[in-house]
Every structure is written in C-alpha cells, then in structure tokens.
N, C-alpha and C positions, 0 to 999 in steps of 0.2 A: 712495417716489414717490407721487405725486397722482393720480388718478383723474377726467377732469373728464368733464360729462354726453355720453354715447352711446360713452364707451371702459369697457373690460372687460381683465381679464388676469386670468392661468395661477394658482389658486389651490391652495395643498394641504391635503387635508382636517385640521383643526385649525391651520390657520397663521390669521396676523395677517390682519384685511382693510390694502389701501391706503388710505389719506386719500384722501376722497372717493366709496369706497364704499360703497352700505347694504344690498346682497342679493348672494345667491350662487344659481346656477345650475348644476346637476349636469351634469358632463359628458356623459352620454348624451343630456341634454335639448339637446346644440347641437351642430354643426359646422360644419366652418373652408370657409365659401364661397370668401374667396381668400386668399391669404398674410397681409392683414393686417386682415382680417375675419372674424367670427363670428355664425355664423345661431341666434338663443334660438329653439326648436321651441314654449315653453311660456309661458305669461304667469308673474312674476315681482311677489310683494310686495314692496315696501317691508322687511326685516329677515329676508326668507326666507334659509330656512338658516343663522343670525348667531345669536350667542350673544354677547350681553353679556356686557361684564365686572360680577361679583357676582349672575348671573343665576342659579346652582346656588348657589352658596353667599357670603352677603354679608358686609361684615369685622362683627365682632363679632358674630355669630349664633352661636347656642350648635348647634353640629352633632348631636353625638351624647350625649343627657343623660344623666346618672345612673341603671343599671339597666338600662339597652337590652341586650339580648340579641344580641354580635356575630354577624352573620350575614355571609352572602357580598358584599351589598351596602354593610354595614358599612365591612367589610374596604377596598372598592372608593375608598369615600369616602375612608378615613382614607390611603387611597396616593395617591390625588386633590393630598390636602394637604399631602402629603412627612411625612406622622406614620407613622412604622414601629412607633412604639413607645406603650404608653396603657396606665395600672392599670387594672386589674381585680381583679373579687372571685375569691377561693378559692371553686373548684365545692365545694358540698359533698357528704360522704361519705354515704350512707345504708345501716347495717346492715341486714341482713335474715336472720333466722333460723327455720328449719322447722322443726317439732316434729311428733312422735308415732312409738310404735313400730312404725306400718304402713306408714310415708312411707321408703321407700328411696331411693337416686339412679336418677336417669333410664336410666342404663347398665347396671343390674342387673338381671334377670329379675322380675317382679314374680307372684309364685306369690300363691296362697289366702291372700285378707285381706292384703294387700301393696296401696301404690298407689305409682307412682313421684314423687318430686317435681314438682312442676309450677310451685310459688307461687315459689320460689325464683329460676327463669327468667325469668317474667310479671313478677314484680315489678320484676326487676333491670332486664329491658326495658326498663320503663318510667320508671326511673329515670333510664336512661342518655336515652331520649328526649326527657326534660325538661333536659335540660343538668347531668348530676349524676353522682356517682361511685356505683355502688354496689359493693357488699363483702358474698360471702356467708359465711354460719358455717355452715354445714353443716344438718345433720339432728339434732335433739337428743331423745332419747328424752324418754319420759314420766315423768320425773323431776326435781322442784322445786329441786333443789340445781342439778345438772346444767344444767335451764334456767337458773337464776341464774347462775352460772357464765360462760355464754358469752353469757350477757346482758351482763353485767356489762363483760369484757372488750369487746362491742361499742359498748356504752355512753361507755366510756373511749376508745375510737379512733374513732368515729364523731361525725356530727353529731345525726343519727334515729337513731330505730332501730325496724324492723316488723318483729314475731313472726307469723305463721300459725299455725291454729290455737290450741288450749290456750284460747279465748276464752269458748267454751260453760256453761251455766249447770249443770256435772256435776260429779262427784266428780274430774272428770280436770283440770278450771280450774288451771291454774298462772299464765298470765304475767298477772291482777290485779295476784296476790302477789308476783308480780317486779316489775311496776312499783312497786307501793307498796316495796318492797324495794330499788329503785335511789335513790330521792329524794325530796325534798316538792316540787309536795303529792301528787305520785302520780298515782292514779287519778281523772279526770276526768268523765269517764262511760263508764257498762258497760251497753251495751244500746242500741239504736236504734227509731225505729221507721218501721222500713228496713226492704225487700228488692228485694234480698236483702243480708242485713249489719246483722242482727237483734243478736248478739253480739260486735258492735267494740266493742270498748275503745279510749277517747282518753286517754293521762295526759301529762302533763309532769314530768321528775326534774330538779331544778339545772339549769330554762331550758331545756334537750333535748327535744322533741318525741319520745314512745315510743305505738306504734302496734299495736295487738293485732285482728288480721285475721281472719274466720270461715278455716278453714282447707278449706273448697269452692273450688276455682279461680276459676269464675265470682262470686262473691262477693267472693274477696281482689281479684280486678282491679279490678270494677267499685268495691271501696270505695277502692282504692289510688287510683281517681282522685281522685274527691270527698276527701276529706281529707288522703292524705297527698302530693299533686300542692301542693295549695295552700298545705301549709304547708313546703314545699320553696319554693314561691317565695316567702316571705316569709324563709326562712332566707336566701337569696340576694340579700335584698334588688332583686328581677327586678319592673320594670314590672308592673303586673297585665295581664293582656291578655285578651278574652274566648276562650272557648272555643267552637269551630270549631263550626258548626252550619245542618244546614238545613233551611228550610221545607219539610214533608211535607203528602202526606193519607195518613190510613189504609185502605189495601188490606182488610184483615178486621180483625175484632174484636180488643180488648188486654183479656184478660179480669183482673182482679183484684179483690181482698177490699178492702173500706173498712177502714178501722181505720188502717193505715202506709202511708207511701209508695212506690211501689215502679218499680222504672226493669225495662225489656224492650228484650232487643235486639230492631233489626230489619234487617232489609237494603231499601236503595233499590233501586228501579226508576226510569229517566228514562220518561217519558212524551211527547208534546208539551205536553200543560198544565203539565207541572213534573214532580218527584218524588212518587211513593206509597209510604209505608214497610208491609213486611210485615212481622206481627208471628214474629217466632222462637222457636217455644216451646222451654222450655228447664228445666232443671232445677241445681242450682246445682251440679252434681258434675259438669259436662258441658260440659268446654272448647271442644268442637267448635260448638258453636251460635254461641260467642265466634268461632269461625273464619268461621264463614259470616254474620255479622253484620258493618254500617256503620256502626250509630250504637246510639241508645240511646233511645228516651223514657221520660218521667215521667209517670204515674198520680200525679194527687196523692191524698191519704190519705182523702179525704174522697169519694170515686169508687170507684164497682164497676165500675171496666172503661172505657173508651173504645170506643165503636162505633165501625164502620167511615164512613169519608167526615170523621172529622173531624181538622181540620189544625191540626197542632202543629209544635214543636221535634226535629228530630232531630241528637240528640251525637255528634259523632264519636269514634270508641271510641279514635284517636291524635291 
C-alpha cells in the first residue's frame, strides 16, 4: 500500500517502509487520540529511524579483508549476510619449553633453591590471548642433549618455539647451541640492549621463528610481548594493529641507567585531568609487581630516568 501526505501506519521494527513513506516514529513517542488517528508527541526528520538499502553494507564492498581477526562483531556481519561459512587461516601452534634444575612445577613443594615454574603459564597466557595455540614441554633439566631433544621434537610439531632461561652469558648457555643445532641460519642475535631482557636470544631454523627468553618471570613476559607477540602476527598473517595504550603523566620518578632501553611497569590512576602513571618498582624475579601493574613505559637508552610530571605512553601489559 501507498502512504500519502498526513497518513501514518503500524510499523514493525525492521520491516519494509510503505510507498510513500520517509520517517518512522517510535511508538512510545505517540498515541492513538481516536480510532483512526494518531498524536507524534515529537518532531520527526525526514529518514529518521530508516535505513537504506546498502546503507551497512553496499553490493560489491569488500566486507571483511584479508587478516581481520574474527571477532563477535565479525561473526554478526558475516550472519547479517547469510555467510555461515569463510576460510580461515590455521591458528598457529607455539612451543614453549622451561629449563633448569631449580624450575619445578607449580604443584610441587618448592623447598631450598627450588622455584616453581612460572614462564611456562605467562607465556602460554599470552599466547592464547593473541589468538594462538600454545603447547607446553615441560621442565628440562640443565642438560644440552636433553634440551636438544625436546627442542627438537617441538620444533617438528610446532610453528615457534620459546625456551626460558638457558639464555645467560654462563657456563650453563645451552639453547644458543640448540638453536644453531635445529637449522640455518640459527642464531640471530644474543644479547639486547634491553631491560630487562639483556640475554634474548632471536634465531630462525628452516623459516620457524625459535625464541630464547631471560628465564626471570618479569623478563620473559615483558620480552614475550615485544618480539615473540609480533612475530606470531606475522606467522598468522593478522592485520598489524597498534598496541593498546595510554596518555599518562608521571606520578614520581622512573629512575634508570643511560646505556639500554629499559621499559617499567606502572599502574594508572584516573584523575580529573586524565591518567597519572606510578612508577612500580620491581626486580625481574618478582612476578607480583607484574600483578599490581597496567601498563608499561619506555626510558629510552639515552636517559637516566624520567622525572616526575612528565607525560608519555603507557602499554597495556594485555
């Protein structure tokens, strides 16, 4: 039916308009003065409430490119369009293996010179938060073969693969020589100048990204982001996206050494003028600082410290 100027009819939310009309009005905003009259309570645009056709989505618009990380509203779209079905890439798998004869599992008593695993969980964490499989190997003594070994095997089943520990410039170094020992060209760099994450190791064995993490908690997380986060998205072929961050001032002083760069948690405060990030001091064996921390800033290498009042970047630590 036609709709001609000063008539109105019964509409249902997402149905068709009639020929001849251009606005809708919410039922609450009117009522029925008499059987065949209706009183609008509000004034009314031109297309109010009206949704074109091709107004979400137009014919030949490319919806959801290459890389997009499906999410909830993904999902929403692609049912929008009667697509139940769409390739997708294989999540990839990411090995992660702990080393040293003091690293027990978390469920065990952790007696004199014992620590319980810790990198194993944080890493895997974080793995999975990235849209990624991870796969742990356990606890591997401080033995070369032994780490080879279940290197080796993870190497072969895996996409990554990040050691803890074993990275230190001591007599106890092993996963170097495991990575040089999986493929060429191996070892890419041994040594940063980072902190905390002074003794990462980056190599690559036959195109697999192999990852050698200070074996301190705080250390392995905070390096698991910056490198092994971003070369997870690139295995995945995943949109780059930036990382989550916000404008701060500094509450107190970020004291550090010039020479490396060096990232400190802190935790935000809201204010009315914005955010003030406090610095959290912290030592790199000391997961709890990570707990009570929101983000992260950067001292760069060439600075002894950040006074207080001055406003940077703060990284969300997820």
């Amino acid at each position: 039916f036609r709709l001609e100027p000063g008539q109105a009819a019964l509409i249902h939310t997402g149905g068709m308009l009639p020929e001849g009309a251009d606005a809708v009005v919410m039922l609450e905003h009117t009522q029925q003065s008499r059987e065949d009259e209706v009183e609008v309570l509000k004034a009314v645009a031109v297309g109010e409430n009206v949704i074109d056709v091709g107004e979400d989505v137009a014919q030949g618009q490319r919806i959801i490119p290459a890389g997009t990380r499906v999410r909830a509203a993904e999902i929403g779209g692609l049912m929008a369009l009667g697509r139940t079905q769409v390739q997708v890439r294989r999540l990839a798998t990411v090995g992660i293996i702990s080393t040293g004869d003091e690293v027990v599992p978390p469920e065990e008593p952790a007696g004199p010179g014992r620590v319980r695993d810790i990198n194993s969980y944080t890493l895997s964490a974080i793995v999975q938060q990235w849209a990624a499989i991870p796969k742990r190997y356990g606890i591997v003594p401080d033995d070369p073969e032994a780490l080879y070994q279940v290197a080796s095997r993870a190497f072969r089943e895996c996409d990554m693969v990040v050691i803890t520990a074993g990275s230190s410039a001591s007599t106890r170094d092993m996963t170097a020589d495991v990575v040089n020992r999986l493929g060429e060209p191996g070892v890419l760099v041994h040594g940063l100048r980072l902190k905390p994450g002074k003794p990462t190791i980056l190599g690559v064995a036959a195109g697999k990204p192999i990852v050698g993490l200070p074996g301190n908690p705080v250390s392995a997380f905070i390096n698991m982001l910056w490198f092994v986060v971003p070369a997870l998205e690139r295995l995945q072929a995943a949109r780059p996206r930036p990382w989550p961050r916000w404008r701060a001032v500094l509450r107190n002083n970020a004291p550090s050494e010039a020479g490396r760069e060096e990232w400190i948690p802190v935790r935000l405060h809201e204010t009315p003028n914005g955010f003030e990030a406090e610095v959290v001091f912290y030592k790199s064996n000391l997961i709890f600082r990570l707990v009570e921390a929101d983000g992260l800033i950067r001292v760069p290498a060439d600075a002894t410290g950040l006074p207080a009042g001055t406003e940077l970047d703060v990284y969300a630590l997820q």
